[in-house]
C-alpha positions as CSV (number, residue, x, y, z in Angstrom):
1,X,-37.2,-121.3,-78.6
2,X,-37.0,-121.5,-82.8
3,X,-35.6,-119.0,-85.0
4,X,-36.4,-120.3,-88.2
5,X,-37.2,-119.0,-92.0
6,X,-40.4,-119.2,-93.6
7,X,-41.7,-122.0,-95.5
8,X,-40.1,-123.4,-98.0
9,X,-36.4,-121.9,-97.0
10,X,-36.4,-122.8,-92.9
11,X,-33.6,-123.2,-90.3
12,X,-35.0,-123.8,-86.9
13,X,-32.5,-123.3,-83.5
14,X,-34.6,-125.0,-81.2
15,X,-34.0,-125.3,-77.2
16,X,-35.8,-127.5,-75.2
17,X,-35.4,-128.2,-70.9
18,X,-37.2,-126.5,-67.5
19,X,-35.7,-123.0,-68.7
20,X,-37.9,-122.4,-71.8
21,X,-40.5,-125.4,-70.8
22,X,-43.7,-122.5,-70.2
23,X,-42.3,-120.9,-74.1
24,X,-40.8,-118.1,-72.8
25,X,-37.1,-117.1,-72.5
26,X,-34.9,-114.8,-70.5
27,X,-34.7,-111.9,-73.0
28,X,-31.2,-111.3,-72.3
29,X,-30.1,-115.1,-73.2
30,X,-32.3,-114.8,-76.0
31,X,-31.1,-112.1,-77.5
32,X,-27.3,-113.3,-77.1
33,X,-28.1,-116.4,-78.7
34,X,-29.9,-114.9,-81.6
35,X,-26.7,-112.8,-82.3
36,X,-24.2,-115.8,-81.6
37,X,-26.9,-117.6,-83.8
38,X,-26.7,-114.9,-86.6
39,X,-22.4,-114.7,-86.1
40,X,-22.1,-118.3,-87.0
41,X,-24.0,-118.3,-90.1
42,X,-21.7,-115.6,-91.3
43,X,-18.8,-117.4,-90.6
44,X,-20.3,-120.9,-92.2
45,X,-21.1,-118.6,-95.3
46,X,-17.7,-117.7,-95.5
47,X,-16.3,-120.4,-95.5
48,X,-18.4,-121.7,-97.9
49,X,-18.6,-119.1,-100.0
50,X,-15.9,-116.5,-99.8
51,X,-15.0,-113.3,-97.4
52,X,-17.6,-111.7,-99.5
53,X,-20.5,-113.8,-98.3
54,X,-22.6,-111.5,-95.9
55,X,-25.5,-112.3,-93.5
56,X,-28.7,-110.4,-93.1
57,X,-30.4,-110.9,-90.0
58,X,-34.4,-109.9,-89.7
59,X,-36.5,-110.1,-86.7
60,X,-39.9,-111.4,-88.7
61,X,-41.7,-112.3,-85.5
62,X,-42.1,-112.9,-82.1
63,X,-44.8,-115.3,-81.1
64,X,-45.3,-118.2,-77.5
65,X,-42.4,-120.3,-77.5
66,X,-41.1,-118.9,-80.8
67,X,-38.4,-116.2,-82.2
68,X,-38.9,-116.2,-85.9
69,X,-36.1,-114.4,-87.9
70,X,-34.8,-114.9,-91.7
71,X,-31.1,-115.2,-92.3
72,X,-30.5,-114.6,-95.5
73,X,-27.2,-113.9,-97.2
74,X,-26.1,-111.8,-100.3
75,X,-22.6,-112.0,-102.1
76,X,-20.6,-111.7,-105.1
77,X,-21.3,-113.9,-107.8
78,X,-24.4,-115.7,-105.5
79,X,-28.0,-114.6,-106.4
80,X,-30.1,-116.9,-103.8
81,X,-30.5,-116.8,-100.6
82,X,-27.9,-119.2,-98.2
83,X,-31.3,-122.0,-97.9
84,X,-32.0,-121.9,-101.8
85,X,-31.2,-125.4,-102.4
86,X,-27.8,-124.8,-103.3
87,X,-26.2,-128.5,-103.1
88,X,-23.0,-130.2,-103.5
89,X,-19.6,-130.1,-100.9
90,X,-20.1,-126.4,-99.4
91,X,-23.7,-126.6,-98.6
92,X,-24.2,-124.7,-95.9
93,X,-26.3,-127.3,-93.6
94,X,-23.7,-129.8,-94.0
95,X,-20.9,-127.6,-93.4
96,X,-23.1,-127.1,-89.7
97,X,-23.7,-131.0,-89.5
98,X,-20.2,-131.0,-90.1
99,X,-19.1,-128.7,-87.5
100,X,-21.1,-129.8,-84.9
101,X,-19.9,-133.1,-85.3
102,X,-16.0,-132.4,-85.1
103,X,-16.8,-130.5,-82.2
104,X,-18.9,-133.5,-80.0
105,X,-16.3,-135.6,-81.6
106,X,-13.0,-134.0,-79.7
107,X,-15.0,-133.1,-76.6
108,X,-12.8,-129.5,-76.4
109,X,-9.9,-132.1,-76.6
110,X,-6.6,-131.5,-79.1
111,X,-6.7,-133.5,-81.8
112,X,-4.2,-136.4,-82.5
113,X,-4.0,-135.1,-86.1
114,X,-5.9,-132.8,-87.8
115,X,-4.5,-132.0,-91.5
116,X,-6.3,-131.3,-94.9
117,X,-5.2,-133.7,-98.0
118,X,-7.2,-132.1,-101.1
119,X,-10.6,-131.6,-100.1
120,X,-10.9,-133.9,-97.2
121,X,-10.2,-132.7,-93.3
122,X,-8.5,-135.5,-91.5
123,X,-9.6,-135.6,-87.7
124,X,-7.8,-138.3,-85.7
125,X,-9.1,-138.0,-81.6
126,X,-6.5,-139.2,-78.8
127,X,-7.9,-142.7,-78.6
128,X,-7.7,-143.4,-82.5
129,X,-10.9,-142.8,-83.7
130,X,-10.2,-141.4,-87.5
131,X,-12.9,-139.1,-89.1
132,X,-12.9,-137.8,-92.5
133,X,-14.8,-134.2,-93.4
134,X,-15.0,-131.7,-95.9
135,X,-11.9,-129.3,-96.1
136,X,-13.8,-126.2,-95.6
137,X,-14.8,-127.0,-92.3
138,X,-11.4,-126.5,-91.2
139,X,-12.3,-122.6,-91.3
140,X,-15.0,-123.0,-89.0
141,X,-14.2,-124.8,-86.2
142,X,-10.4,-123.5,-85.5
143,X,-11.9,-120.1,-85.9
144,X,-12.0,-118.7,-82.4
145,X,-14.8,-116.0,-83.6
146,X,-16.9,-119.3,-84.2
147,X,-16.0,-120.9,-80.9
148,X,-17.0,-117.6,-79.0
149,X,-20.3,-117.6,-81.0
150,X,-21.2,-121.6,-80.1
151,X,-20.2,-121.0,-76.6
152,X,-22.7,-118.8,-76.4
153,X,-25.5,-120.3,-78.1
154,X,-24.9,-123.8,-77.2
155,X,-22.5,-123.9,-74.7
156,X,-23.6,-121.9,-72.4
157,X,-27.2,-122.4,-72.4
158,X,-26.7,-125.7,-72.1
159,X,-24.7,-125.2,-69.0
160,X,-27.8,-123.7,-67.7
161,X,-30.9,-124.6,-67.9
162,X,-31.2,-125.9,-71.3
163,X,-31.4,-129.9,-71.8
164,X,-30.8,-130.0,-75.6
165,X,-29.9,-127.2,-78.3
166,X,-31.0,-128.8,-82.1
167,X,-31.1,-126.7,-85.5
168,X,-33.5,-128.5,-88.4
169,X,-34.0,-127.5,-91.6
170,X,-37.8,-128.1,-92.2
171,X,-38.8,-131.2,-90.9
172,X,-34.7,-132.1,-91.1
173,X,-32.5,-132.4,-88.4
174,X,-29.2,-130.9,-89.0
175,X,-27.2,-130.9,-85.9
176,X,-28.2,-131.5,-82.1
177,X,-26.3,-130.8,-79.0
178,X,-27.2,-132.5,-75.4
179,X,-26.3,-131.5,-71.5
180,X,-23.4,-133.9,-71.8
181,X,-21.6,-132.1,-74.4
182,X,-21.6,-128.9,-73.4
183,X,-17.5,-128.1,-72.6
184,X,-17.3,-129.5,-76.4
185,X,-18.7,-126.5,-77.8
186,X,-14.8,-124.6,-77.8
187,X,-12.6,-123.2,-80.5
188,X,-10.4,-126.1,-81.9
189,X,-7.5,-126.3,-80.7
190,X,-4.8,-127.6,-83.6
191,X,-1.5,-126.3,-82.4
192,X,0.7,-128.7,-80.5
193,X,4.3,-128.5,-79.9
194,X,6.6,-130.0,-81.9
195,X,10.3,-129.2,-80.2
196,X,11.4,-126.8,-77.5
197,X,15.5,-125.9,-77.4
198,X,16.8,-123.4,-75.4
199,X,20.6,-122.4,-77.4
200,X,23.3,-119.6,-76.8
201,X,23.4,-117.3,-79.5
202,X,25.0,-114.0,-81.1
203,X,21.8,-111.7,-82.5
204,X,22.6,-108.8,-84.0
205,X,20.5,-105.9,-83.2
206,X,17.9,-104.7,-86.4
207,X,15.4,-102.7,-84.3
208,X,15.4,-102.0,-80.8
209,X,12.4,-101.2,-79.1
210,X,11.7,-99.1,-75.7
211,X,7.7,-99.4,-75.7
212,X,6.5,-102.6,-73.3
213,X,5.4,-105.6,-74.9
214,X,7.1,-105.3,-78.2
215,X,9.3,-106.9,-80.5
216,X,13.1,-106.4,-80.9
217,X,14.2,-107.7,-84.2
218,X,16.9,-109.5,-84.6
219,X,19.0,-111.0,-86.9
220,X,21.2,-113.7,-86.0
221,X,23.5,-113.9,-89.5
222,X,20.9,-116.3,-92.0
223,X,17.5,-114.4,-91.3
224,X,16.1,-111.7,-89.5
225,X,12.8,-112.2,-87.1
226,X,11.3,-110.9,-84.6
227,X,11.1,-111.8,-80.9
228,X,10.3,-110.5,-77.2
229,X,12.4,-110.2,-74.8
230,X,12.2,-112.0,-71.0
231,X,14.7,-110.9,-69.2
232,X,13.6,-108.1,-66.3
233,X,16.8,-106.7,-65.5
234,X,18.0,-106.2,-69.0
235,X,15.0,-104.6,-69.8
236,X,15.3,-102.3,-66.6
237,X,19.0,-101.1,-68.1
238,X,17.1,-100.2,-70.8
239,X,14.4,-98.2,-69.3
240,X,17.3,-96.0,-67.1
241,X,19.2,-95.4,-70.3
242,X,22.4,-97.7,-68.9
243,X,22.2,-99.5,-71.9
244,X,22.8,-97.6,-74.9
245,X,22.5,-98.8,-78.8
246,X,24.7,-98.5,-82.0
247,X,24.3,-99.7,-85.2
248,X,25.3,-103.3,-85.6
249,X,25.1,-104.3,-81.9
250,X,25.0,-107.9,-80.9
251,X,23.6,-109.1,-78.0
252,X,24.7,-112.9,-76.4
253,X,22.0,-114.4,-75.2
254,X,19.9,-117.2,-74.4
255,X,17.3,-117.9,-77.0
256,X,14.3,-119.9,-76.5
257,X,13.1,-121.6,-79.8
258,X,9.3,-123.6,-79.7
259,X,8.2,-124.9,-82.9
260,X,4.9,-126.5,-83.3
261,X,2.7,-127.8,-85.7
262,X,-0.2,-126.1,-86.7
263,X,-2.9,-127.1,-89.7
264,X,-0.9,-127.7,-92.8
265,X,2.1,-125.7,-91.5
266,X,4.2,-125.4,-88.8
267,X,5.1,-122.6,-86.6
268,X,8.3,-120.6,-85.3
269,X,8.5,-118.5,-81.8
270,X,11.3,-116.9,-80.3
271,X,11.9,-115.4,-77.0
272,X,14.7,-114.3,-75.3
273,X,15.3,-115.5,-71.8
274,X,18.0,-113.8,-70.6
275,X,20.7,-111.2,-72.5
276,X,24.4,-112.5,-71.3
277,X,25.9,-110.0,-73.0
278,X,25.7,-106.3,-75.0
279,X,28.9,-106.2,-77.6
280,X,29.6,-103.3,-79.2
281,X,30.8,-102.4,-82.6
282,X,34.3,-101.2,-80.9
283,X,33.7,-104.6,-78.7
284,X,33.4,-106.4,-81.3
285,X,36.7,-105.7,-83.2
286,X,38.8,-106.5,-80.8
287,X,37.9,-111.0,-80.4
C-alpha cells in the first residue's frame, strides 16, 4: 500500500508481505492506518512547529496496490506546505527518521537515561549504547497519542501479515520498520522510580471528599497537596457518616511517598495507606 503526495512534494507509507502481495488491502486496516498515518503527522508537525500546526488529510486517489492522499499542513506564521523543502533541525522527515529510530533503538524498553541538554535528546539503552537526537523529538515519542497512532500503523500490521512498513520521501527512504521490531513500536516509557518511603505523619484536613476516586487535600504543616486515599475501612466510615469532619482536622496516618524521575523533572505521588487516626480540633487541644 503507498499514500504518498504528488510529485515534487511526496511521502510514501509503503507495506510490503503475503497480506498486500496481490495490491489490495483489507479496507478496514487500511483505513486505520491511513488515520494513524494522518494522526502522526499532526503530532510530528507540532512538534516541529507549534500547537498551531494543523494537518489536512485528502483522499486524491485510489488506484491497484496504491492509496494516494496529500497531507498537507497550514499554521501560523508557515505559508508552505509540511514537504516544501523547509530544512534545518525541525524538518519534518528527520524528526520521523528520528522517531523511528529511538523507537527500534529501546525495543519498547525504558531507557537508562533519557534527558534533553540544549537542543540535543540524550538516549542511553540498558546495555550502554548512547544516542544523541534532536530535542524536539522528545515530544513525539513519549507522547502516548503518537504511540497509539504507530501501534496501529506499524505495529500492528506488522504483527499480522505485513513483512516490512517503510515511508520515503521521493526516491528517499526516511524510516523503515521490519517483523522483528514490531513490540518496539510503543509509547516511551521515561518515568522510573527514584525512592519509595512509607512514613507516619499528622495531615491536616484542607478538602475532604465523599465522591469515589478523588482527592483529599491535605496539608501536612510546609505545603498542601493532594492525595488518594487506600484505606477501605476508613473510607467505609466515611460512606455511613461515622466519621464526621470539622475545620482543621488532622488525620494520623500512614503516608506512602514515590518519587520518580521523569524527562527533565522529577515527580511527587502521595497515597494514603491506611488512616491511624481522626483528631479533632477539641482532640487536639488537649496533647
Amino acid at each position: 500500500m503507498k499514500i504518498k503526495l504528488p510529485e515534487p512534494n511526496q511521502l510514501s507509507l509503503i507495506y510490503s508481505g503475503p497480506a498486500v502481495e496481490s495490491g489490495e488491502m483489507d479496507a478496514y486496516e487500511a483505513g486505520a492506518s491511513i488515520m494513524a498515518f494522518g494522526d502522526f503527522l499532526g503530532i510530528v508537525a507540532r512538534a516541529a512547529y507549534g500547537d498551531n500546526a494543523k494537518i489536512k488529510t485528502n483522499i486524491q486517489g485510489v488506484g491497484k496496490g496504491s492509496f494516494e492522499i496529500d497531507f498537507s499542513i497550514h499554521a501560523a506564521g508557515i505559508a508552505a506546505t509540511i514537504f516544501s523543502g523547509i530544512s534545518g533541525p525541525k524538518d519534518l522527515c528527520e524528526l520521523i527518521s528520528q522517531s523511528f529510530s529511538i523507537w527500534k533503538l529501546l525495543r519498547g524498553e525504558t531507557p537508562t537515561k533519557f534527558s534533553i541538554e540544549g537542543d540535543r535528546l540524550i538516549v542511553e539503552t540498558n546495555n550502554g549504547t548512547i544516542n544523541y537526537f534532536h530535542a524536539d523529538v522528545a515530544k513525539i515519542v513519549t507522547d502516548e497519542k503518537a504511540g497509539e497512532a504507530v501501534g496501529r500503523f506499524v505495529k500492528k500490521n506488522l504483527e499480522n501479515d505485513i513483512e516490512q512498513v517503510r515511508i520515503t520521501s521521493g526516491s528517499k527512504q526516511i524510516a523503515e520498520a521490519k517483523k522483528d521490531e514490531a513490540s518496539s513500536f510503543v509509547t516511551v516509557p521515561t518515568e522510573s522510580l527514584f525512592s519509595e518511603n512509607t512514613i507516619k505523619q499528622g495531615l491536616i484536613i484542607e478538602s475532604a471528599v465523599f465522591k469515589e476516586g478523588n482527592m483529599w487535600k491535605f496539608y501536612d504543616g510546609q505545603t498542601s497537596f493532594s492525595a488518594a486515599i487506600d484505606d477501605l475501612n476508613f473510607l467505609s466510615r466515611v460512606d455511613s457518616g461515622e466519621e464526621r469532619f470539622g475545620k482543621g482536622d488532622m488525620l494520623i496516618v500512614d503516608l506512602l511517598i514515590k518519587q520518580s524521575k521523569t524527562l527533565g523533572s522529577f515527580k511527587t505521588e502521595r497515597r494514603v495507606k491506611k488512616v491511624i487516626e481522626h483528631r479533632t480540633i477539641k482532640q487536639q487541644s488537649l496533647f
